[in-house]
C-alpha positions as CSV (number, residue, x, y, z in Angstrom):
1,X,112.9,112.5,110.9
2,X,111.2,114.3,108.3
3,X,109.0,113.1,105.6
4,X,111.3,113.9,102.8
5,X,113.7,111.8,104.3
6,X,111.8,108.9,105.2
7,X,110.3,109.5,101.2
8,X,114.0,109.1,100.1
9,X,114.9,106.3,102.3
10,X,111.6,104.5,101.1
11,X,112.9,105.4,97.2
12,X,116.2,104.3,98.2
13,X,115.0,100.9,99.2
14,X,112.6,100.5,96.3
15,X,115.2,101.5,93.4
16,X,117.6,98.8,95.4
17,X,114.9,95.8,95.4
18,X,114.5,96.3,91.9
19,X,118.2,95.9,91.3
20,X,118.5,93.0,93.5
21,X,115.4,91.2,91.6
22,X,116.7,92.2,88.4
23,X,120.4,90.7,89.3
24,X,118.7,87.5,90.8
25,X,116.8,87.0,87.7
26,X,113.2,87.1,88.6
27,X,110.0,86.8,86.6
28,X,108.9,90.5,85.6
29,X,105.9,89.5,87.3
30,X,107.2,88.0,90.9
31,X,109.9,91.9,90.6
32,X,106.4,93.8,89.9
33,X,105.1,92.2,93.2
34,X,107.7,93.2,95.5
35,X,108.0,96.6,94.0
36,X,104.1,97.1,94.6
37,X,104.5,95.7,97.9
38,X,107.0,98.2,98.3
39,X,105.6,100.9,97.4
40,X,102.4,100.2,99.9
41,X,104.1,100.0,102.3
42,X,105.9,103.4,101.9
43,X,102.5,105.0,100.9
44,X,101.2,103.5,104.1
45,X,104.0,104.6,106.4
46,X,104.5,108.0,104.8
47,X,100.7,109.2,104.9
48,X,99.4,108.4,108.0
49,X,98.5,110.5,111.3
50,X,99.8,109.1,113.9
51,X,100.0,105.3,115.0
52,X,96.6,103.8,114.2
53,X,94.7,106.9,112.1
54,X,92.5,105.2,109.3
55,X,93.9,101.8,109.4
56,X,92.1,101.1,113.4
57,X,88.4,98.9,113.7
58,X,86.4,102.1,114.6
């Protein structure tokens, strides 16, 4: 799978979490969280080398 489709996957998730918290009525501050958490977790999945690169105890 290429990045640009894992990038629009990760997107499409995002954009939906936002509409789920704003249909469950969240806090803007609890929606923020799981956005940000989110979006680190795509960042951190989309721009790695490999398995372990950067995020392994040297």
């Amino acid at each position: 799978m290429s990045i640009q489709s894992k990038a629009l996957i990760w997107a499409s998730i995002i954009i939906a979490a936002a509409f789920v918290a704003n249909g469950q009525g969240l806090s803007d501050s609890a929606s923020f969280g799981i956005i940000m958490g989110l979006t680190g977790a795509a960042y951190g999945s989309l721009y790695t080398r490999g398995s372990c690169q950067g995020a392994c105890a040297k």
